[in-house]
Structure formats: structure tokens, C-alpha cells
C-alpha positions as CSV (number, residue, x, y, z in Angstrom):
1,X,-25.0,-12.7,-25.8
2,X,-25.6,-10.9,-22.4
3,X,-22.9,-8.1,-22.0
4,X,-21.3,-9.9,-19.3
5,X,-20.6,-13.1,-21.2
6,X,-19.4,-10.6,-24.1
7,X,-16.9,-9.1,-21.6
8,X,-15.9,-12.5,-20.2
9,X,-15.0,-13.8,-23.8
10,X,-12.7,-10.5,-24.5
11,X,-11.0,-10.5,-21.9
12,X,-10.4,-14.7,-22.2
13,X,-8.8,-14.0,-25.7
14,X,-6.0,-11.7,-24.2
15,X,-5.1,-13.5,-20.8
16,X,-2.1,-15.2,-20.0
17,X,-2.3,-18.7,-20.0
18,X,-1.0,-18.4,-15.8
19,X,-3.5,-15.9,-15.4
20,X,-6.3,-17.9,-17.3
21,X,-5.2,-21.0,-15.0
22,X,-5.1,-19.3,-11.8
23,X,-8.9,-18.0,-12.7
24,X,-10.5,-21.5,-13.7
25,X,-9.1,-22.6,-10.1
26,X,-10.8,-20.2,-8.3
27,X,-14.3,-20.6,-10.1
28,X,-13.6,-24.4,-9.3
29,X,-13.2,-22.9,-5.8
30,X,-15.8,-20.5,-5.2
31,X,-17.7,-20.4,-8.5
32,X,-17.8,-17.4,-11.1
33,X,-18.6,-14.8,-8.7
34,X,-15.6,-14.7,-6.9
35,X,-13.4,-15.8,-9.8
36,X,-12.4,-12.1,-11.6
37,X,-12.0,-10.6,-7.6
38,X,-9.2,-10.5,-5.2
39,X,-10.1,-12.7,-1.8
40,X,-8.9,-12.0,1.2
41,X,-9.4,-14.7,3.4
42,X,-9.3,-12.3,6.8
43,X,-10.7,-8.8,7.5
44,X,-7.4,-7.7,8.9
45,X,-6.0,-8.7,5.1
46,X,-8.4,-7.0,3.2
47,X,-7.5,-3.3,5.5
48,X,-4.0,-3.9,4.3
49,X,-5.3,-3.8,0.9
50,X,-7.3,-1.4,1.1
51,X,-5.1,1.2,2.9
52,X,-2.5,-0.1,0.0
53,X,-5.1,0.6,-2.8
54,X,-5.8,4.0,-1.3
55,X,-2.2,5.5,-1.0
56,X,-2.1,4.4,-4.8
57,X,-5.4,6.3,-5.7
58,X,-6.7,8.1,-3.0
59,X,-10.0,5.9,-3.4
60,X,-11.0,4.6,0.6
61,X,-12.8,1.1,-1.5
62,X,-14.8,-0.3,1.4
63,X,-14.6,-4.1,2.0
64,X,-17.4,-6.6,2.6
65,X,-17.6,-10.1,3.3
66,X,-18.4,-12.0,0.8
67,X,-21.6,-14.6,1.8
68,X,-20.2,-16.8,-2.0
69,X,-16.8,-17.5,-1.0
70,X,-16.6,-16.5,2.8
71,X,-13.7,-15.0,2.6
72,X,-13.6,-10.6,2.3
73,X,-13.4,-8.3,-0.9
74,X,-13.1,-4.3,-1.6
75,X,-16.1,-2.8,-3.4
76,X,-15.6,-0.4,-6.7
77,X,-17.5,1.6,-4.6
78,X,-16.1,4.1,-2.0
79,X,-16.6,4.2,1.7
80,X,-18.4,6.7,2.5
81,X,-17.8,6.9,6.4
């Protein structure tokens, strides 16, 4: 079983039945990609986030727009600007 299918089915056997719910709608929605990520359907939404997210752990995440579900996420990775 690919590692990401592995992870999937973990993480599956410990989630709320709200939580595993509210994920099935979004990959009805958008599909799998989007489904384990926090959309933000504006840019302007996905700042707030992101300056939220980086007074809780000093991480600046940058934020992309997402070409799946059209709408805008943070990346893992930092911004480096």
C-alpha cells in the first residue's frame, strides 16, 4: 500500500465521525487533493490566516492559489520573501 494511502487509513481509524463527514464533503467538492487542507475561498482570507498561524508559531507559511479547488491555501513551506 503506497505510504499515502497507509497514512490516509490511520488517520481514518481515529477521526471523529463530524470530522470524517465534514472531509467526505469536501472531496465530493473539490476531490482528494483539497480534502485534508484548509480553503480559503479569497486571498484576503488566507492573509488573515496566515498572519494568525504566524503569531502562533512564528512560521510566515506562504499561500498559493490552488488551480484543483480555486479557492487559496498556505504551504508547509515558508515564505521566503
Amino acid at each position: 500500500m503506497p505510504k499515502d494511502s497507509e497514512q490516509r487509513r490511520l488517520e481514518d481509524r481515529w477521526l471523529s465521525s463530524t470530522t470524517r463527514k465534514k472531509r467526505e464533503e469536501k472531496e465530493k467538492m473539490y476531490g482528494k487533493w483539497c480534502s485534508n487542507k484548509d480553503r480559503y475561498p479569497t486571498e484576503s482570507e488566507a492573509m488573515e490566516a496566515q498572519q494568525k498561524s504566524f503569531k502562533v508559531t512564528g512560521r510566515n507559511l506562504a499561500i498559493y492559489r490552488c488551480q484543483k479547488c480555486d479557492g487559496f491555501h498556505l504551504t508547509k513551506r515558508t515564505d521566503r520573501n
